[in-house]
C-alpha positions, 0 to 999 in steps of 0.5 A: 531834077530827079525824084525819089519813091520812098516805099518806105514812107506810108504818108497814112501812117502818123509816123510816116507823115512825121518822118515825110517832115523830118526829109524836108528839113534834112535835105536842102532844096528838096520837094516833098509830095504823096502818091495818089494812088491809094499807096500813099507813098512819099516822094521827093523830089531834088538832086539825090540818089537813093544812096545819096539820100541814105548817106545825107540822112545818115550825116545827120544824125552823125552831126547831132552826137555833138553834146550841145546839137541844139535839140538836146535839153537835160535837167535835174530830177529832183531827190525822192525818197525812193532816189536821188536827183538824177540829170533827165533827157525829157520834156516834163521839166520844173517850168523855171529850167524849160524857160532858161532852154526856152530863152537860150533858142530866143538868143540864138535865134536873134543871131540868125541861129533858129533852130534851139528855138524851132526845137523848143517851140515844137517842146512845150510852152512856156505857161503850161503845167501837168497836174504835178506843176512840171512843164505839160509837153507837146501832145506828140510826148508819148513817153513815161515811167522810166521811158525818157523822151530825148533819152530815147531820141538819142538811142535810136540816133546812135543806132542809125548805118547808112545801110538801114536807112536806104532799106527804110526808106526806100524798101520798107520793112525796116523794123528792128529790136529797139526802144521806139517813140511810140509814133507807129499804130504798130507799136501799142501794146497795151494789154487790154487790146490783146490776147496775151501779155505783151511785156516779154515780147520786148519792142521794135523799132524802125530807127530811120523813120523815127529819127526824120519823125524827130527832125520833122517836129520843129513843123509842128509847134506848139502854142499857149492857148491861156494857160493850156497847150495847143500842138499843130495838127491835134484837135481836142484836150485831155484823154480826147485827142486826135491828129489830123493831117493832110497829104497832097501830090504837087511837090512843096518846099519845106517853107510851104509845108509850114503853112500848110500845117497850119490850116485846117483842111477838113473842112473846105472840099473844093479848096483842098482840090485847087490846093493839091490836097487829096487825102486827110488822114486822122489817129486818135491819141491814147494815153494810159493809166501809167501816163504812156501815149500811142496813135490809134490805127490811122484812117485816110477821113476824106 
C-alpha cells in the first residue's frame, strides 16, 4: 500500500481539513491521516500515485458537469421592485422549495442512492428560518449579496485541470485569480482589518482545495436543534461561532471519520491520545454587516 504526502493540505487550516474530508469520499478505499510533525500535512493512504491521485480528482469533478449531479439545488428568486424572479444556485431557499430538494434525496436514498440526501442534510434543516422566513443554512455558508453559494461551487468546478490539482495538492501554492468560498483565513477581506481598501485587489482561489472542501461537507451535517440549526464541528450561535476539529495520525476510513466528527474532543486529553488524536484545531466564524462569512486565523488549541 502506497501512501501519498499531501503538501498541499495543512490539516490546521480549516479549508485544509475540509479538502482532507472532501479525499476521503472522492477516492475509493483510501485511509486519510495527519502529520505530527508540527507540519501538519495530510496524508493518505491506498492505491495511487500523485498522478493518479490528480486524474481521480479530476473525474469528479468532470462527472459533476451533469446538470442533475445530486449536489446541484436552483430555485426561483422571487420578483422585487429593483428585479424580476431569477433561478438562484444558493442555500437560503423559501422553506417550502428546500423540503421538495430535502424529500427527492430521502426517496433516492431508500433506493440505495445517499448522496441527494448526504448533500441536503450537509444544507440545511428542514424547520430553521433567518430572520427573512428563507431557509437558515449550515454555518459553513459564508456567501451574500450577489455571491451565490452553489453558483460559486460551479465556477470553481469548472475551473479545475488535472495539472492544477496535482500542483495543489501536492506541491502547494496553488492559488490562482478566482471567486472563492471563503473557506481560507487567507481570503478575509474585510476593511476594517486593513490598511487599504481591498475591493480592487479582486480574489484568489485555489480551486482543488475548494472543490475536496466541497465534496467534504456531506461529513459534517447539519441537525434542528427546535426550530434552530446546529452544524458538526461548530460551537456557539449567532455573531459567536466557532469550528472546531480534530487531527490524528493513524490513517481512518472514510466511514470512521463520520464518527469521528461527531465526538467532542476537547475535553478528554487521555482519550484522544488512546484514539491517535494529537491536535484540536480551532477558527472562529466572522459574519459581516452585508451577511459575508470567513474563518478567523486558525490555531492548533491542544
Amino acid at each position: 500500500m502506497s501512501r501519498i504526502q499531501l503538501v498541499g493540505i495543512d490539516g490546521s487550516n480549516p479549508l485544509g481539513f475540509l479538502a482532507a474530508m472532501g479525499l476521503l469520499r472522492v477516492v475509493p478505499g483510501s485511509k486519510l491521516g495527519f502529520s505530527d510533525d508540527g507540519s501538519f500535512q495530510a496524508f493518505l493512504d491506498g492505491h495511487n500515485t500523485e498522478k493518479g491521485l490528480a486524474s481521480l480528482v479530476a473525474k469528479d469533478a468532470e462527472a459533476s458537469a451533469a446538470p442533475n449531479v445530486a449536489w446541484r439545488f436552483t430555485y426561483t428568486k422571487a420578483a422585487t421592485k429593483k428585479q424580476r424572479e431569477k433561478p438562484v444556485a444558493d442555500l437560503k431557499p423559501p422553506p417550502a422549495d428546500f423540503k421538495k430538494f430535502l424529500a427527492a434525496g430521502v426517496e433516492e436514498w431508500i433506493s440505495g442512492n445517499d448522496e441527494k440526501a448526504a448533500y441536503a442534510a450537509a444544507y440545511a434543516t428542514d424547520v430553521a428560518v433567518d430572520g427573512k422566513g428563507n431557509t437558515k443554512p449550515t454555518a459553513f455558508h459564508f456567501t451574500a449579496a450577489q455571491q451565490t453559494f452553489l453558483g460559486t461551487v460551479e465556477g470553481i468546478r469548472a475551473s479545475l485541470t488535472t495539472e492544477w490539482i496535482k500542483k495543489s495538492l501536492c506541491n502547494g501554492h496553488g492559488k490562482r485569480r478566482g471567486s472563492n468560498l471563503r473557506w481560507d483565513p487567507g481570503a478575509e477581506r474585510n476593511w476594517a482589518l486593513m490598511a487599504n481598501d481591498p475591493g480592487g485587489d479582486g480574489t484568489f482561489v485555489d480551486a482543488p482545495l475548494e472543490w475536496l472542501a466541497f465534496r467534504g461537507l456531506p461529513l459534517l451535517p447539519s441537525f434542528p436543534s427546535g426550530m434552530r440549526i446546529i452544524t458538526t464541528g461548530v460551537f456557539g450561535r449567532g455573531d459567536d461561532m466557532t469550528f472546531t476539529w480534530p487531527l490524528w495520525t493513524v490513517p481512518v476510513s472514510h466511514r470512521t471519520i463520520r464518527s469521528v466528527l461527531q465526538i467532542d474532543w476537547t475535553r478528554n486529553a487521555k482519550e484522544r491520545l488512546a484514539r491517535g488524536v494529537f491536535a484540536i484545531c480551532s477558527s472562529v466564524i466572522r459574519r459581516t454587516s452585508q451577511g459575508f462569512g470567513n474563518f478567523g486565523p486558525a490555531s492548533v488549541i491542544d
